[in-house]
C-alpha positions as CSV (number, residue, x, y, z in Angstrom):
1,X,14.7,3.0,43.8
2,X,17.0,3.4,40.7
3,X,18.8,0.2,41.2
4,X,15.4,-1.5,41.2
5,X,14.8,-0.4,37.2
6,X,17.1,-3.0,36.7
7,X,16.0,-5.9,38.5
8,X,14.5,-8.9,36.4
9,X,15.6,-7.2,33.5
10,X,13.7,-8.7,30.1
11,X,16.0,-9.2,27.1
12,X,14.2,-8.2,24.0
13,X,15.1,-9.9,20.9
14,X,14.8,-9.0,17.4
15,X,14.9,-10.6,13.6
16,X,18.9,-11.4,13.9
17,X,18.7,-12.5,17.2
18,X,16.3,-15.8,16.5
19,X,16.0,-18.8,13.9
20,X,12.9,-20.7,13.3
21,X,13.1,-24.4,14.0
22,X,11.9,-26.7,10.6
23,X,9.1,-29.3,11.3
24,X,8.6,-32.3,9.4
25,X,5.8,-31.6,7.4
26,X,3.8,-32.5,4.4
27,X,3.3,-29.1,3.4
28,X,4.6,-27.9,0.0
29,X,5.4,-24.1,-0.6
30,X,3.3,-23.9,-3.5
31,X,0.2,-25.2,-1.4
32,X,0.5,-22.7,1.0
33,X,-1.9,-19.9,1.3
34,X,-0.5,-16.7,2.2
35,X,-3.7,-14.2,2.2
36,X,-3.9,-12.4,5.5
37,X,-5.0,-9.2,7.2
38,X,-4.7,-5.7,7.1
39,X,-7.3,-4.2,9.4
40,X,-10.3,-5.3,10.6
41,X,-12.6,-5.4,7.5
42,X,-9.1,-4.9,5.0
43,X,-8.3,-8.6,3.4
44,X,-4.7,-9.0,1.6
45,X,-3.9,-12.1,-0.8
46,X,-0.2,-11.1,0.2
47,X,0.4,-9.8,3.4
48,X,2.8,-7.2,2.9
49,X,1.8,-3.4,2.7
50,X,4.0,-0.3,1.4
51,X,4.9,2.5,4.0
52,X,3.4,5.8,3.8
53,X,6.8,7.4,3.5
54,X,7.5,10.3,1.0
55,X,10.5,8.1,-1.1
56,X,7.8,5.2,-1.2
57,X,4.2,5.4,-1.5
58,X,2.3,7.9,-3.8
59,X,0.0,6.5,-6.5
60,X,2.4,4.8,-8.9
61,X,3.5,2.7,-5.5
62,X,-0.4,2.1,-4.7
63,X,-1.5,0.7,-7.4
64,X,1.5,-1.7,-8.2
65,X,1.1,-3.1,-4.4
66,X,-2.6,-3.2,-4.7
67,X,-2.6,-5.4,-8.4
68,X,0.3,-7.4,-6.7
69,X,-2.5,-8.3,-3.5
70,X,-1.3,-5.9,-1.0
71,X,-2.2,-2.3,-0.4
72,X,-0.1,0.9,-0.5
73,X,-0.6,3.6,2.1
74,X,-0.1,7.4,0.6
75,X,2.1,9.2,2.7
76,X,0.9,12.6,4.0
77,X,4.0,15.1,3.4
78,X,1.3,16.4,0.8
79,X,-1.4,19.1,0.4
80,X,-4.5,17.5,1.1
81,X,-5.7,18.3,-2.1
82,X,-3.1,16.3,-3.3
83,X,-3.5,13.4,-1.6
84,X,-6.9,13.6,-2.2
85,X,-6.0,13.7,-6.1
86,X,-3.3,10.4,-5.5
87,X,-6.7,8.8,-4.3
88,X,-8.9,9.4,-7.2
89,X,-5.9,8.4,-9.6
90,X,-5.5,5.1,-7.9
91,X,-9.3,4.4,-7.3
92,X,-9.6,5.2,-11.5
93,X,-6.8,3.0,-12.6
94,X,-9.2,0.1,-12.5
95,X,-12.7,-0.3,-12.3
96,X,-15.2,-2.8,-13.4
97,X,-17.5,0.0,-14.1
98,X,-17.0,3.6,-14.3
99,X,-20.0,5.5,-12.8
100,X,-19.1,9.0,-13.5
101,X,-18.8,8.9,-17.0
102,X,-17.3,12.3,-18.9
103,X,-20.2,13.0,-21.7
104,X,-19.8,15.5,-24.7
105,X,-22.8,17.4,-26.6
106,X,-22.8,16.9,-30.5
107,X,-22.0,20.9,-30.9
108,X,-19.1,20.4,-28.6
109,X,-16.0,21.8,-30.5
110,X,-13.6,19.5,-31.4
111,X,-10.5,21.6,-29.3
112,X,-12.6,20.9,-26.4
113,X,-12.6,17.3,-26.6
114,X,-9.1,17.2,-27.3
115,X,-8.6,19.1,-23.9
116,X,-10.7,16.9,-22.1
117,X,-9.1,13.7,-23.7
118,X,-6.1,15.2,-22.4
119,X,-6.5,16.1,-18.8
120,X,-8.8,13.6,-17.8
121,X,-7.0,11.0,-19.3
122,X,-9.5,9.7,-21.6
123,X,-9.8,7.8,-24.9
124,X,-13.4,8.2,-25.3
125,X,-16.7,9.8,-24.7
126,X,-20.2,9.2,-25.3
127,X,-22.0,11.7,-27.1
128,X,-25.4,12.6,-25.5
129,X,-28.3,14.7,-26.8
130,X,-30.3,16.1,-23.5
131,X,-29.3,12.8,-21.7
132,X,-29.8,10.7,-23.9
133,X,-26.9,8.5,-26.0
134,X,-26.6,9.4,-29.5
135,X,-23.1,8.4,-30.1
136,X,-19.4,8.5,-29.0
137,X,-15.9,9.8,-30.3
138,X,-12.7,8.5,-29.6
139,X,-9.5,9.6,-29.9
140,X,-8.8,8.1,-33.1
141,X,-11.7,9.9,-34.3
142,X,-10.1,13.1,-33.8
143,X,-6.6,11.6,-35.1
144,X,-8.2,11.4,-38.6
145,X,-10.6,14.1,-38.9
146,X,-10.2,16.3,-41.4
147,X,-9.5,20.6,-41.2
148,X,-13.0,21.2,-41.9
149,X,-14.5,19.1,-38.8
150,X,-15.4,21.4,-35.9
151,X,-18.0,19.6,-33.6
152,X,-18.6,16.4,-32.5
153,X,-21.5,15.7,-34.6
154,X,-19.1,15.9,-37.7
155,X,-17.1,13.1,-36.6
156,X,-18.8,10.7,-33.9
157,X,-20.0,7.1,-34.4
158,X,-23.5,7.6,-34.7
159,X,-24.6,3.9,-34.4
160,X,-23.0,3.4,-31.3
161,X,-23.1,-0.4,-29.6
162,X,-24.5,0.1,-26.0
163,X,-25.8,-2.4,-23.4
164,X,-28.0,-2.3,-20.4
165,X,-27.0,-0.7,-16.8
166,X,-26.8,-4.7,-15.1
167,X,-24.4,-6.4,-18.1
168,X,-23.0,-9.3,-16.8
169,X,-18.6,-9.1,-16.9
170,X,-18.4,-11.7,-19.4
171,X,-21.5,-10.7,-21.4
172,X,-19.6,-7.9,-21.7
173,X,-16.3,-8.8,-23.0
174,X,-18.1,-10.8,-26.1
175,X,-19.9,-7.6,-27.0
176,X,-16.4,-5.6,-26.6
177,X,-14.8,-8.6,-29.2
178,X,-17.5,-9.4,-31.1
179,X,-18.0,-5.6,-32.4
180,X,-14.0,-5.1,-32.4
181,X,-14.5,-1.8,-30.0
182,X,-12.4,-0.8,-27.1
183,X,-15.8,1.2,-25.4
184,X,-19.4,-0.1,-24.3
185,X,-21.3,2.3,-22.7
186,X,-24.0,1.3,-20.7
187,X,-27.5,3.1,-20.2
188,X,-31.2,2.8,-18.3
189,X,-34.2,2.2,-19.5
190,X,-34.9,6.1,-21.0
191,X,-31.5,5.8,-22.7
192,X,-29.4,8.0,-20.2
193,X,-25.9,6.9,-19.7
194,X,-25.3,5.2,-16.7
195,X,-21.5,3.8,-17.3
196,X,-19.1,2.7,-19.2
197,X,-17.0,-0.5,-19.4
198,X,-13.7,-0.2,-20.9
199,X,-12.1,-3.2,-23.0
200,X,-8.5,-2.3,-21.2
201,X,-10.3,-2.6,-17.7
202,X,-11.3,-6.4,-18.2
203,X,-8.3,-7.0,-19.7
204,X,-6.2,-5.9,-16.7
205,X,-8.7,-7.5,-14.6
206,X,-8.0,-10.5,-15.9
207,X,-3.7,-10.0,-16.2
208,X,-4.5,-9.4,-11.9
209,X,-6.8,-11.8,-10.9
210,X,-5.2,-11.8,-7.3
211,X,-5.1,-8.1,-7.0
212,X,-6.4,-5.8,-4.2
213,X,-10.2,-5.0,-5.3
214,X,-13.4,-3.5,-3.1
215,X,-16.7,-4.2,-3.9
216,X,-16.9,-2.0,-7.2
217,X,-14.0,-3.5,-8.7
218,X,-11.5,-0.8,-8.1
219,X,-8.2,-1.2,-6.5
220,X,-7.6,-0.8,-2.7
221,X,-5.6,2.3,-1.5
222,X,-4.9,3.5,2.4
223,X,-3.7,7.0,3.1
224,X,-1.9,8.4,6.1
225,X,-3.0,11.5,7.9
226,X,-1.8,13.4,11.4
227,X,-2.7,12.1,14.6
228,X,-4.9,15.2,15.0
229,X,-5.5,15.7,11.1
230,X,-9.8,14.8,11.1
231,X,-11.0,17.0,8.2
232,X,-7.9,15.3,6.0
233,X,-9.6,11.9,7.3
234,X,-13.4,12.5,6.5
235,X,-12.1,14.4,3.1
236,X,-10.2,11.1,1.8
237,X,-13.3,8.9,2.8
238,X,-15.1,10.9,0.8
239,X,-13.0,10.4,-1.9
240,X,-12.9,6.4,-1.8
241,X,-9.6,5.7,0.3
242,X,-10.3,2.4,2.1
243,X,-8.6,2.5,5.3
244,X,-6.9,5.8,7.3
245,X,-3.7,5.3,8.8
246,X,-3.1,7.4,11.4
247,X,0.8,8.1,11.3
248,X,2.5,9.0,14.2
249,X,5.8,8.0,16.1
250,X,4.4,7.7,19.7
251,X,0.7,6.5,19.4
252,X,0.3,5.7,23.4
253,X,-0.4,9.8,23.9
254,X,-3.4,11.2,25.9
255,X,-3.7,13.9,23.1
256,X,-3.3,11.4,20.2
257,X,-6.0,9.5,22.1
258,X,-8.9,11.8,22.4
259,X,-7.7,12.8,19.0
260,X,-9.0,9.4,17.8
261,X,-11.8,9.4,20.0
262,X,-13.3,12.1,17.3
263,X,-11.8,11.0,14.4
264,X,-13.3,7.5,15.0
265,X,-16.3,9.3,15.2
266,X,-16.4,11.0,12.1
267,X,-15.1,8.3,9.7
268,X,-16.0,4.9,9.1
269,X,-13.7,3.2,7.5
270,X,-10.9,1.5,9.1
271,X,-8.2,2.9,11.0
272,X,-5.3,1.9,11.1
273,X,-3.2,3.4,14.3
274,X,0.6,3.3,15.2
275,X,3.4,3.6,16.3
276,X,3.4,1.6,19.1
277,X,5.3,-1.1,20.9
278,X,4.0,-2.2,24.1
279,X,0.9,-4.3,25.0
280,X,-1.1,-1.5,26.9
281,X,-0.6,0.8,24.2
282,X,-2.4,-1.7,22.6
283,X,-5.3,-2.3,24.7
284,X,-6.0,1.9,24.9
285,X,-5.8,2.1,21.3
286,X,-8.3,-1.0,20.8
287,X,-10.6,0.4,23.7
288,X,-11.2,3.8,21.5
289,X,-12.2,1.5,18.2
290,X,-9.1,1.3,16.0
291,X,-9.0,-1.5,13.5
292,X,-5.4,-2.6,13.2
293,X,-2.2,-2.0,15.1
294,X,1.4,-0.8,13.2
295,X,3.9,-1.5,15.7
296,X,7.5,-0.3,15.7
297,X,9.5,2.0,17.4
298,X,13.4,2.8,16.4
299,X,13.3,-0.4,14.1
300,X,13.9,0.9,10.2
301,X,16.8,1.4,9.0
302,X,16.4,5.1,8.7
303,X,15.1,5.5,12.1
304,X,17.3,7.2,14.9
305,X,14.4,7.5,17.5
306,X,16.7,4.6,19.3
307,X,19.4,6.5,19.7
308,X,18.5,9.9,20.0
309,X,15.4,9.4,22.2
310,X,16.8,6.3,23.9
311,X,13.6,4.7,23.3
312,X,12.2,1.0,21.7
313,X,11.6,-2.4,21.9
314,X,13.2,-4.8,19.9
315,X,11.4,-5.3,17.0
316,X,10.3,-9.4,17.7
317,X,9.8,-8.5,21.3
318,X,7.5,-5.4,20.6
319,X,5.7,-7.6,18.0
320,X,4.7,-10.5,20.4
321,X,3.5,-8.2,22.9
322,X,1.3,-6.6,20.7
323,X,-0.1,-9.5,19.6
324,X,-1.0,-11.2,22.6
325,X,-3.4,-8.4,23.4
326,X,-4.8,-8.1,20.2
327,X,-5.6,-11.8,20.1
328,X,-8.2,-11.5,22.5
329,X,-9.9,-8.5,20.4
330,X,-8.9,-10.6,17.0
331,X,-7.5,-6.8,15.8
332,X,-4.6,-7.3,12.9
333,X,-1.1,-6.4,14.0
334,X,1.3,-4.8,11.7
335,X,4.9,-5.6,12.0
336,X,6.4,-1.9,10.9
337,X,10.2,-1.5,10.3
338,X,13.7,-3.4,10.7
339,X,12.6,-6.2,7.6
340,X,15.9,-6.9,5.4
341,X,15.3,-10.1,4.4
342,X,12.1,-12.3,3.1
343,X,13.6,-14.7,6.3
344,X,12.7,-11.5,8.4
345,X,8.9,-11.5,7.3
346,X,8.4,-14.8,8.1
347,X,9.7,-14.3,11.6
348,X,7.7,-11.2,11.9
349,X,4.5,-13.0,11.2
350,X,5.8,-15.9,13.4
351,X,5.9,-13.5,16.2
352,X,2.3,-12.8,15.9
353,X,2.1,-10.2,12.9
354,X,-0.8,-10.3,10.6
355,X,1.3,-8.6,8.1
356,X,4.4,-6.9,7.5
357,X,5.1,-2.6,6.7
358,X,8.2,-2.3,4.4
359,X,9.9,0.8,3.2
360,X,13.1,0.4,2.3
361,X,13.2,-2.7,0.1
362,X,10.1,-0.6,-1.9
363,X,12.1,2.5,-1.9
364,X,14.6,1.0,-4.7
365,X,11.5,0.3,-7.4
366,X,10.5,1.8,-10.1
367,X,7.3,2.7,-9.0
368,X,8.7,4.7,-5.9
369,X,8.6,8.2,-5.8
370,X,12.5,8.7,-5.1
371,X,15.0,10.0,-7.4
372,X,17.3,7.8,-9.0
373,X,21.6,8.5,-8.4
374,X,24.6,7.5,-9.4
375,X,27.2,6.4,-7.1
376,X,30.2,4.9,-8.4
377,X,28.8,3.9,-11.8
378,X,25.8,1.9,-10.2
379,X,22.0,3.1,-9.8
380,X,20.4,4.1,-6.9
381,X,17.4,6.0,-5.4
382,X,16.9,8.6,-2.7
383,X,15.4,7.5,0.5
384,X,14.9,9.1,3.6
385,X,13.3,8.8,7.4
386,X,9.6,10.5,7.8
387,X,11.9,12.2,10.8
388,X,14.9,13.1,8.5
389,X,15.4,17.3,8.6
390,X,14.5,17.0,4.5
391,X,10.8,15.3,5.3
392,X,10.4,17.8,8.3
393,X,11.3,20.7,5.9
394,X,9.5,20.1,2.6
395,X,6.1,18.6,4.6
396,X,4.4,18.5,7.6
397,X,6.0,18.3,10.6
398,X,3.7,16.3,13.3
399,X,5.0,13.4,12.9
400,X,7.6,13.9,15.5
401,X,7.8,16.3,18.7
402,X,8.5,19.8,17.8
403,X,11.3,21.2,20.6
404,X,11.2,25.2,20.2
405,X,10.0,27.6,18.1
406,X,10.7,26.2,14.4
407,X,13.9,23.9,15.7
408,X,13.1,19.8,15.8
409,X,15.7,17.1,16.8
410,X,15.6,15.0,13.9
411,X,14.9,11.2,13.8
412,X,15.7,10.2,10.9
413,X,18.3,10.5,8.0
414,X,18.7,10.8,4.2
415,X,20.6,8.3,2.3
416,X,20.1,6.2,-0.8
417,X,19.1,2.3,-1.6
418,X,20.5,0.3,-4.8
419,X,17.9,0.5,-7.5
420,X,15.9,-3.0,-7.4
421,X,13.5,-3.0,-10.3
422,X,9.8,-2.6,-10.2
423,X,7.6,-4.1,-7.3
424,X,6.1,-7.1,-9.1
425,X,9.7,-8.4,-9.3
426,X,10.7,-7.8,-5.9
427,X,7.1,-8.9,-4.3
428,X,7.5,-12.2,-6.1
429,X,11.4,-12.7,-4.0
430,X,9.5,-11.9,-0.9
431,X,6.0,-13.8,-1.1
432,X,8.6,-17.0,-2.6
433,X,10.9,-16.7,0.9
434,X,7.6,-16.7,2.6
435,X,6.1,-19.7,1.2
436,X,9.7,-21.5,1.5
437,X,9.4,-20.6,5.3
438,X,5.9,-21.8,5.4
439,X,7.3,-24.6,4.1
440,X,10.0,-25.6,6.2
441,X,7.8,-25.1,9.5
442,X,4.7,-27.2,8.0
443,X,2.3,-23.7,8.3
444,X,-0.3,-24.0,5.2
445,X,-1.8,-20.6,6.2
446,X,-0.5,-17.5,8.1
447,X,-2.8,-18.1,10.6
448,X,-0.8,-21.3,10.8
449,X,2.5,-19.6,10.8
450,X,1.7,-17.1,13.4
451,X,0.8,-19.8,16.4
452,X,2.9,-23.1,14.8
453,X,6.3,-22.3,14.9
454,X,8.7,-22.5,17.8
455,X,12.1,-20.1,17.7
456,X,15.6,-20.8,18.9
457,X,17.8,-18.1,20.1
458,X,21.4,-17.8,18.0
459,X,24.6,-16.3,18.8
460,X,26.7,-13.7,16.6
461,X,28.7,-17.0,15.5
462,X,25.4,-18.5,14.7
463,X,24.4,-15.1,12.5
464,X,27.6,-15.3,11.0
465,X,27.0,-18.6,9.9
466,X,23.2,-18.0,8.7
467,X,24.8,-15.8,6.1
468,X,27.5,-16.7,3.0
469,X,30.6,-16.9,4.2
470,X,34.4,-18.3,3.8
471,X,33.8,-18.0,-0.3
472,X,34.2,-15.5,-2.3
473,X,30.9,-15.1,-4.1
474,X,31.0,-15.2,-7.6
475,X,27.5,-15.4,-8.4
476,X,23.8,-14.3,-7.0
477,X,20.1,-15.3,-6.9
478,X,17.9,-12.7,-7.5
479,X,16.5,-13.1,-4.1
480,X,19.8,-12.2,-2.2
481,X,21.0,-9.8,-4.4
482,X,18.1,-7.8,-3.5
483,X,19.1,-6.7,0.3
484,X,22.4,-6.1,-1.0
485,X,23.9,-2.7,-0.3
């Protein structure tokens, strides 16, 4: 019986262990097109996503993915009230045109629009009489009024430029330059305000023309919640997240099962459910309605569930296998951990992935959450495993099995990456290694580069060779300086 566990034997491979062969090809990198998928109804112009780890993603991460063409997922070592609040900041960094506009009265006194300029992060507001527009003040009205103004009405444009509720984008943007203001509010036909359209919105619009964007303009965002977490769920979809990941380190589990059972009841945006790294897990998580598949067990490089639990699948190997059973329900797979290198992407999606999870390469940006260190004169910033003691301490704890009363066995450890710059810069080194790969194997899609390649199994001499060697390296490209450590 036990000797029989290790009959026919599979070997697993992973991103060191295989090459991809080059093709001949008339396929150009810069042809290439390298939108993908997310989740079911979730499109991506780049096809890389930010992990919802506490040293990665909160809303400075979000929205710098989501202007870049990918998404950031908000990790869930938070309140729900903050998360919630991550949410709205992301979902009101950009928007074609804002809805719920802040409105003052002319009597309003002048502290009070000061305060509300302040905490709602606002440069201007129209002025209303009952409902109807009668003006607007802006903060540089208030910069240059005088000791004796107390109220609005002493200091508002009175004849305020305003257009109609269904303003065409463009339309727009000659009123904005035309009349040198930075403001238009929009109102109906009784002269209520109905929005607003911001001169810095278009603008940034048009700097990201690629970025992630839903149907109102506004960025994309994803948030993670507990396997068993369904009021968090419905709460964020009430709040405008666009796909719930649900975050767990062993999705294949009866009670994480029926848990999505309800939740998929409840909510109706995607979900996104992991971690898993077997075919079957696959097919039960697809049979309950889940709309993409993160899959990865033990891979990232803060991860100990290999050698503590004695548990995984080589990260290619798991990837395949997930793959070829979520062909068949054409449900997006999500290659989640073990990614060094832009090479390793590219082998990832070759293996079947629709996309690619990375934490540690984001965890180095500016727009990460860590802290930043100094070790031995150079910069650096915190990052730890969702499994580390630090994450189970300071949030919740469900990620991973709880043994005892208020004890766990760790997962995961703390440590520190080299400082790498903001995201933009490092996105650009890992979309350019993609499209270079793309190249090489004649893919001019990922669609293309998921079925067209063909791998070829290397030896540690042939790894040793794949990297720099027998020089002493005097100089760097930006793109292998950034996996350094």
């Amino acid at each position: 019986m036990y000797r029989d566990k290790f009959q026919n034997i599979r070997e697993g491979y992973t991103y060191d262990d295989v090459l991809l062969i080059p093709s001949r090809t008339s396929v150009e990198p810069r042809e290439v097109d390298i939108s993908s998928r997310f989740s079911r109804h979730i499109n991506l112009k780049v096809p890389i996503v930010s992990s919802p780890m506490d040293t990665v993603t909160e809303s400075g991460m979000a929205i710098a993915m989501a202007r870049q063409g990918g998404i950031g997922i908000l990790h869930r070592n938070l309140s729900v009230n903050q998360q919630v609040a991550f949410v709205r900041t992301v979902k009101k960094e950009e928007s074609i045109i804002i809805r719920n506009v802040h409105t003052v009265a002319p009597e309003t006194p002048l502290p009070e629009v000061r305060t509300i300029m302040k905490t709602k992060n606002i440069g201007g507001l129209p002025v209303v009489s009952g409902e109807k527009l009668v003006g607007i003040v802006t903060k540089r009205d208030l910069e240059f009024a005088g000791k004796d103004k107390k109220t609005v009405e002493d200091i508002m444009v009175r004849n305020v430029i305003y257009s109609h509720d269904n303003v065409d984008m463009n339309e727009a943007l000659d009123i904005l330059f035309k009349n040198r203001i930075e403001k238009l509010p929009l109102v109906d036909k009784t002269g209520r305000v109905v929005g607003l359209i911001t001169a810095k919105d278009i603008i940034t619009r048009q700097k990201f023309p690629h970025a992630s964007r839903d149907a109102k303009g506004q960025l994309l965002v994803g948030a993670a919640v507990g396997p068993f977490d369904i009021e968090r769920a419905v709460m964020l979809e009430k709040e405008g997240v666009d796909v719930i990941v649900v975050d767990t380190a062993h999705a294949h589990n009866d009670n994480v099962l029926n848990s999505l059972k309800k939740m998929r009841k409840e909510v109706s945006v995607d979900i996104v459910a992991g971690n898993i790294a077997t075919p079957e897990a696959a097919e039960d998580l697809i049979s309950i309605g889940v709309d993409g598949l993160r899959v990865g067990i033990g891979p990232g490089s803060i991860c100990t569930t290999r050698i503590i639990a004695g548990i995984g699948v080589p990260q290619l190997t798991a990837i395949s296998d997930v793959a070829e059973a979520a062909a068949e329900h054409d449900v997006p797979v999500i290659a989640d951990g073990g990614i060094r290198y832009s090479g390793d992407i590219v082998k990832a999606i070759a293996s079947g992935a629709n996309c690619v999870m990375l934490g540690s390469l984001f965890a180095g940006t500016d727009e990460s959450p860590g802290a930043e260190i100094l070790l031995s004169g150079r910069k650096y910033k915190t990052y730890r495993g969702m499994g580390s003691i630090g994450a189970i301490q300071t949030g919740i704890s469900d990620r991973y099995g709880k043994i005892g009363a208020n004890k766990f066995v760790a997962e995961g450890v703390e440590g520190a990456v080299p400082y790498r710059g903001r995201v933009e810069e490092v996105l650009f080194q890992l979309t350019g290694g993609i499209k270079s790969g793309m190249g090489y194997v004649g893919a001019r899609n990922i669609e293309e580069l998921r079925t067209k390649p063909r791998f070829v199994k290397i030896s540690t001499n042939g790894l040793k060779e794949s990297h720099p060697h027998d020089i002493r390296i005097t100089s760097e490209p930006p793109n292998y300086q950034l996996y350094q450590i």
